[in-house]
C-alpha positions as a Markdown table, in Angstrom:
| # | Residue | x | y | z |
|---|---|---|---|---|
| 1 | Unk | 123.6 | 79.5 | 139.2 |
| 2 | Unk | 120.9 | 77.7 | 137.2 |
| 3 | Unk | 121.6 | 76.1 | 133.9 |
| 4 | Unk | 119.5 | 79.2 | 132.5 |
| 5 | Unk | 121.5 | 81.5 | 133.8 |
| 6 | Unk | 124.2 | 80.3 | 132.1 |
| 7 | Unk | 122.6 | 80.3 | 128.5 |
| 8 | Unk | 121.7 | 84.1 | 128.8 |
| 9 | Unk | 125.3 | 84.6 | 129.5 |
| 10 | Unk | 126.7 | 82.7 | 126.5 |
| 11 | Unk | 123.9 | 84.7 | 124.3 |
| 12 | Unk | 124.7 | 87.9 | 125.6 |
| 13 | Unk | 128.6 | 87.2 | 125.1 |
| 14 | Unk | 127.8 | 86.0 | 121.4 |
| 15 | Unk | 125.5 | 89.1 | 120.6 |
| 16 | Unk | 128.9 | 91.3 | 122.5 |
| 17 | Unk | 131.1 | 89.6 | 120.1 |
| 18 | Unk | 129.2 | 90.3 | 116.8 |
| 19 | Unk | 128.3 | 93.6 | 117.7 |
| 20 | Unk | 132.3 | 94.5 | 118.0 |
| 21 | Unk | 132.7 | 92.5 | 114.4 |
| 22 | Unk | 130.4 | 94.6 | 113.2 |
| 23 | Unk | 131.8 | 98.1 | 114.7 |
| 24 | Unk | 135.3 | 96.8 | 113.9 |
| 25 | Unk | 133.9 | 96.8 | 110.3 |
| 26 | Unk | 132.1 | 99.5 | 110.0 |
| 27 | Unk | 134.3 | 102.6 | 108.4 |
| 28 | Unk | 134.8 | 105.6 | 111.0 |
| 29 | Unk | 133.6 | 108.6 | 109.5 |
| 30 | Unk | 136.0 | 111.5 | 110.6 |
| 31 | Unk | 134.3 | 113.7 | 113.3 |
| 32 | Unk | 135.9 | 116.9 | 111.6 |
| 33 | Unk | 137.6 | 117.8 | 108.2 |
| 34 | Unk | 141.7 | 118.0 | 108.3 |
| 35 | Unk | 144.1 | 116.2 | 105.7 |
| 36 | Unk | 142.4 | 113.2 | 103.7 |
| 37 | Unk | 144.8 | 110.6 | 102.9 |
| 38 | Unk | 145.3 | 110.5 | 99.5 |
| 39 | Unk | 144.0 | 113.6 | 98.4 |
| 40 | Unk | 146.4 | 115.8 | 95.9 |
| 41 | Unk | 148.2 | 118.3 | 97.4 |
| 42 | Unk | 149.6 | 121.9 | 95.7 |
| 43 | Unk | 152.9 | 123.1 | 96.3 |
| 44 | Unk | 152.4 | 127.0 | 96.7 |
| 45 | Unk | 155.2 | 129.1 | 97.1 |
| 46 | Unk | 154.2 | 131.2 | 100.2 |
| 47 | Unk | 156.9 | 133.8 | 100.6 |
| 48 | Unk | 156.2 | 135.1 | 97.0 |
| 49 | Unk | 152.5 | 135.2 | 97.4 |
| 50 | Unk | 153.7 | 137.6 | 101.1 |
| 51 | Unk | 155.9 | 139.5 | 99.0 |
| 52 | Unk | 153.3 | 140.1 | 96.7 |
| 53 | Unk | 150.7 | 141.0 | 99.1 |
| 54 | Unk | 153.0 | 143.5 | 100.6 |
| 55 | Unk | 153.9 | 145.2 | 97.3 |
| 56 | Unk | 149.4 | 145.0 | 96.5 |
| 57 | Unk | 148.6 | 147.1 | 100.1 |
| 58 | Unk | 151.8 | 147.4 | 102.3 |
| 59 | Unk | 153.7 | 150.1 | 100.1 |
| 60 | Unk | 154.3 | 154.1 | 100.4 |
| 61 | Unk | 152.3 | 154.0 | 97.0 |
| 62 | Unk | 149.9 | 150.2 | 97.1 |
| 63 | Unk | 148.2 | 149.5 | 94.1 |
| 64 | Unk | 144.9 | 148.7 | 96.0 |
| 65 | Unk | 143.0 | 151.5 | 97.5 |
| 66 | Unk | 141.8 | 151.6 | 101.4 |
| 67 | Unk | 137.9 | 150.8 | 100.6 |
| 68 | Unk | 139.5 | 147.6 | 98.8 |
| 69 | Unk | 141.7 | 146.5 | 101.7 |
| 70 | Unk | 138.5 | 146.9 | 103.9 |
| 71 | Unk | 136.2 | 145.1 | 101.5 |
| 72 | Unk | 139.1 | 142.2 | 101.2 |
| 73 | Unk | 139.8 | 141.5 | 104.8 |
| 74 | Unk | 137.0 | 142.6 | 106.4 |
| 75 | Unk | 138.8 | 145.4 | 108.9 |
| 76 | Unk | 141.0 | 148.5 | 108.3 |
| 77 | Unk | 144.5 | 148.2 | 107.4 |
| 78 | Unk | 145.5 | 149.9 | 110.8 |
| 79 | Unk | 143.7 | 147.5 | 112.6 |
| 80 | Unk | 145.2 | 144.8 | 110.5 |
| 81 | Unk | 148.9 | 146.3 | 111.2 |
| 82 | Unk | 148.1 | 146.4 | 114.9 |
| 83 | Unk | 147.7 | 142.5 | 115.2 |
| 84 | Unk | 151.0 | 141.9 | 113.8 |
């Protein structure tokens, strides 16, 4: 091994080494949405807003029609009671 040999290797190491301070540095930006620490959350109260959509389109007499269902959801309600 030649003494310049051994001065590429310390160079490359030291390049190696900054380039990891650097990365370690750098923020990671999230490669897809989810939950963002710190953002507010809402407290929704879920088995009244089922409830409610039962009583809008699930009753003997619903207070929405068919055509709005359709337009809503995007697929008949038979189709929709099928799946569940």
């Amino acid at each position: 091994m030649s003494m310049f040999e051994t001065a590429a290797t310390y160079s490359n190491d030291d390049e190696i080494i900054a380039t990891v301070a650097v990365l370690i540095q750098t923020p990671q930006k999230r490669p897809w949405g989810g939950s963002v620490p710190g953002h507010k959350t809402y407290k929704r109260d879920r088995l009244a807003a089922d409830w409610q959509l039962n009583q809008d389109y699930f009753v003997e007499r619903p207070l929405y029609s068919e055509e709005h269902f359709r337009r809503r959801f995007r697929m008949r309600r038979k189709l929709f009671l099928r799946m569940g």
